[in-house]
N, C-alpha and C positions, 0 to 999 in steps of 0.2 A: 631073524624076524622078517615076515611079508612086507610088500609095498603099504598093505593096509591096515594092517594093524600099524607100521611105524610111523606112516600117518596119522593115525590116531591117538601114537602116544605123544607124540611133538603137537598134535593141535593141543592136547590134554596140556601138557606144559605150558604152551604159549599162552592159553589163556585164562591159565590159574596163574603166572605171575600177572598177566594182564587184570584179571579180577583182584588180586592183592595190590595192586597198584592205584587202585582206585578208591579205597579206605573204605569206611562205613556208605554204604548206601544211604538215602531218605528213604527214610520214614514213611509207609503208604499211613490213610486211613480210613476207617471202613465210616460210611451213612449208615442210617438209621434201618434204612432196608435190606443190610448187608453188601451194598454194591462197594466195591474198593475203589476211590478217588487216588490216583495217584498224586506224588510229588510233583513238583510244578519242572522238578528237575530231570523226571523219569520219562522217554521217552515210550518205553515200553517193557513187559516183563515175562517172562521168560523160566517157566518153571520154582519163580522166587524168587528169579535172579533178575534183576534192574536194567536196561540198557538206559545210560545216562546220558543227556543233552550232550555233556564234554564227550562222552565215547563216540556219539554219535556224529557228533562237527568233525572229530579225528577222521573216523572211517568215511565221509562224506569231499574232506579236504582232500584223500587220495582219488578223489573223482573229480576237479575239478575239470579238467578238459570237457568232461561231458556236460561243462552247464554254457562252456564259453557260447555255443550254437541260440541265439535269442530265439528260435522255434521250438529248442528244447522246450519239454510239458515239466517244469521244476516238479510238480505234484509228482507227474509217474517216476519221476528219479529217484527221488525222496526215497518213495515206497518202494521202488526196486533195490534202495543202499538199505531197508530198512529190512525187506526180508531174508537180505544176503545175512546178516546178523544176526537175525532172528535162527534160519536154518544152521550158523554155526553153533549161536548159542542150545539149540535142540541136539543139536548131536554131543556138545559138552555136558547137558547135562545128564543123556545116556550114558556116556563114556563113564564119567562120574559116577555115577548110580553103579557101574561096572565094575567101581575099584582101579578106573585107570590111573587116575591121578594118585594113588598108591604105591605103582608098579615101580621099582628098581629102578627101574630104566628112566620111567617119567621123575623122578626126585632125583636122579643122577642129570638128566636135562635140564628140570629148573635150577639146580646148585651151579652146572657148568654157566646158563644166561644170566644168571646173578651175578657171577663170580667175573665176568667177563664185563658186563655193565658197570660193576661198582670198580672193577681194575684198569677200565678205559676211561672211566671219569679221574680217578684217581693221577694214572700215569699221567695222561695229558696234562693235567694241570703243572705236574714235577716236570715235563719236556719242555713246555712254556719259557718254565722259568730257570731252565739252563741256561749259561753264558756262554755267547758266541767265541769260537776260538779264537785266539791272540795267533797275529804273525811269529809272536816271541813265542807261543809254544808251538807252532807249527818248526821255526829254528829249532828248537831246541829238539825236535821229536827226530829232526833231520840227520844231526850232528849226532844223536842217542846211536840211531837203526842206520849208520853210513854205510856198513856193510852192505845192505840189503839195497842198495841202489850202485851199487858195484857193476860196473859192464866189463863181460872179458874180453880177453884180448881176439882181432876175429879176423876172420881173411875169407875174401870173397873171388871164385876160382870158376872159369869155364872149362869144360873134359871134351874128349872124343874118345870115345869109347871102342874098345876092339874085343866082341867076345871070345873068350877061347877058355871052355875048362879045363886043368889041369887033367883032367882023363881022356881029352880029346887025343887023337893020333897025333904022335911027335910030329910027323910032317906036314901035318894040316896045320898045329901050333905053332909050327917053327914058320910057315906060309906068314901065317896073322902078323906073327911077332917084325915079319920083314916090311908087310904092309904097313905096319904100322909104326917102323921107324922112318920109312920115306916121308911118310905124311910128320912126322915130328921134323924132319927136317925142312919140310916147310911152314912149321908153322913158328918154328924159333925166327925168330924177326917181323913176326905178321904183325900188321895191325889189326885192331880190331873187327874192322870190316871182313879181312881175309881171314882171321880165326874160324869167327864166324862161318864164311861160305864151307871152309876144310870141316868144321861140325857138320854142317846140312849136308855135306857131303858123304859122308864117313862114320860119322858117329852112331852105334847101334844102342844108344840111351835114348829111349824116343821122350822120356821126359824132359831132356834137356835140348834133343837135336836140334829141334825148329825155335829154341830160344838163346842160336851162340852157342850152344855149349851150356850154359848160366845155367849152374846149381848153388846162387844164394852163398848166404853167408856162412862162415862157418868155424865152432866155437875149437879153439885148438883141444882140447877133452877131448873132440867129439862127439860131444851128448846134442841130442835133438835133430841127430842128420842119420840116415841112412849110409853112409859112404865108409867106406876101410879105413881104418884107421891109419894104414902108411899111405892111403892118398892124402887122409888129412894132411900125416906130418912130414910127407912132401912137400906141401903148398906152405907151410909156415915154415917151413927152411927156403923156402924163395924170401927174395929182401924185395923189390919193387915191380910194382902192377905192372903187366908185359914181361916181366921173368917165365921163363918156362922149365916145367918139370925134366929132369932127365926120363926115358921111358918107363913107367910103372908096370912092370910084371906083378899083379895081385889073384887072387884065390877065382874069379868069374875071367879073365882076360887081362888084356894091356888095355895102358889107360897113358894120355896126353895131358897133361894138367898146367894149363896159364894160370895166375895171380892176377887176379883184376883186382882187387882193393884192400886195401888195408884197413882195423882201424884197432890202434892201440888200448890198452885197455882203461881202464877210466870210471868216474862217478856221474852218473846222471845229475845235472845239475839243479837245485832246488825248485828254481822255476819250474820247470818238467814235471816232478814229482806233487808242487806243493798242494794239487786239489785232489791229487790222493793223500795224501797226509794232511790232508783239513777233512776227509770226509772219515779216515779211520781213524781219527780224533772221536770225531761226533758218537763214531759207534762206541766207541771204548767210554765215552763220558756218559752215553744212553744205557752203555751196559750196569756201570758202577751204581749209575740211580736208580737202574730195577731193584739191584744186587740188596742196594740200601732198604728200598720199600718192603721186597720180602721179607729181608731179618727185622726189621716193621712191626713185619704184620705175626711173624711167628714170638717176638718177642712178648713175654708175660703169658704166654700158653704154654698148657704141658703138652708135651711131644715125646711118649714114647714107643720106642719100633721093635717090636718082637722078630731080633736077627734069625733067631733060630727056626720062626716060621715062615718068614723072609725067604728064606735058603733052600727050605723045600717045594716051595713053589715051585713049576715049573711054566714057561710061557706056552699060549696057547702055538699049536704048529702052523693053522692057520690064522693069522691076522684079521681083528673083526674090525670095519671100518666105522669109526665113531663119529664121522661128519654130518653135522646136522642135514636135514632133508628140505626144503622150503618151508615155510607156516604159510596156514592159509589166511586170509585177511579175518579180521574178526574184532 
């Protein structure tokens, strides 16, 4: 569907529930000479159709900025909010005349702004009048899901890195492998400061070089780290921060590996957790009362599904996009 015509079928919508929304018109009545006196309520009319004082205060209150100016001409404002309405109402009533307010699409529009108006009034009033979560059920949801706040056990380790592929020349590897036990023999007893410089020094990890060495923490599994798993499970065979690795021959090179931290493993304690588990309270008690209102609303309706036609269906391959488009004022 075009820009223009899908314009044309959402103004069709908007302001056919717009005109259902405003109930019987008044009453014109004709003089004696044929002229029509309108209602006292009727602002102006439009093919047959009414624009009413209330419509009118509505479409006028979206303009009020433009009266705050005291030189504003209120008259010419008036009559400019009046023929904005009037030229919507002209094209509603072509469109109309057309069959749009007919169209699939147009009755698929007003069902979806109906359905979404009467399901927002409804909800809101059911979310109101939920009860706020108890500390005792936020305990209780704690001690339920304790797994899930589970920390594992984790060890946090600075490297110096020495490249060498295993298909590199023996005695280019066997070079590396020499460099890089000297520098292990300095750096068993460093302190921190000195680890450090032998990284900035040495280290061909440029992620970690100019930070120590320091590559973070890290879970003994191994999951969520890039790093080899027998460097991991070097560093958790170390007992105390400043322990150092014996020399790692791994699959990219040798590797130097310090223990800077430990932390055993453990449960997040409820404080920590407790404003995410008051807010996935809220969702799950928001979910139950939707859950409630549609078996609701489908209760005492027949409801049946033709599986078999169901089945054949197949989805479109391109997705059509069913978001509404702006409505025009009116």
């Amino acid at each position: 569907m075009n820009n223009t015509r899908s314009t044309l079928l959402l103004t069709t919508a908007a302001a056919t529930v717009l005109l259902a929304a405003c109930g019987d018109r008044p009453t014109d009545s004709a003089t004696r000479d044929g002229t029509v006196r309108h209602s006292a309520d009727v602002v102006a009319t439009v093919g047959g159709e009414d624009i009413t004082r209330e419509q009118f205060t509505a479409h006028l209150a979206r303009r009020t900025h433009r009266f705050s100016n005291p030189e504003t001409d209120v008259s010419a404002l008036k009559r400019e909010a009046l023929e904005e309405m009037i030229r919507f109402r002209a094209v509603l009533a072509r469109a109309k005349a057309g069959g749009y307010d007919r169209d699939p699409e147009i009755v698929a529009a007003i069902e979806r702004m109906v359905v979404a108006r009467f399901q927002e009034a409804k909800l809101d009033g059911l979310k109101s009048a939920l009860p706020d979560i108890t500390d005792q059920e936020i305990s209780a949801a704690y001690q339920r899901d304790l797994d899930r706040y589970a920390t594992p056990e984790q060890a946090r380790a600075a490297i110096i890195s020495f490249k060498a592929s295993r298909k590199a020349d023996p005695d280019r590897r066997a070079e590396i492998e020499r460099q890089a036990a000297s520098v292990l023999a300095r750096a068993r007893g460093a302190g921190d400061a000195e680890f450090s410089e032998l990284a900035r020094l040495h280290s061909e990890d440029q992620s970690s070089r100019y930070a120590g060495g320091d590559i973070g923490w890290l879970h003994r599994d191994g999951r969520t780290t890039r790093w080899d798993a027998g460097l991991v499970q070097a560093l958790f065979a170390l007992e105390r921060p400043g322990d150092v690795a014996p020399l790692l021959e791994l699959e990219d090179g040798f590797y130097i590996a310090r223990l800077t931290g430990r932390k055993p493993a453990g449960v997040k304690p409820l404080d920590a957790v407790r404003d995410a588990i008051r807010h996935q309270l809220a969702l799950d008690r928001r979910h139950e009362m939707e859950e409630r209102f549609f078996q609701e609303m489908r209760s005492g309706l027949s409801i049946e599904i033709n599986d078999r036609l169901l089945e054949r269906i197949e989805p479109p391959v391109t997705p059509t996009d069913d978001g509404p488009e702006p409505l025009p004022a009116g």
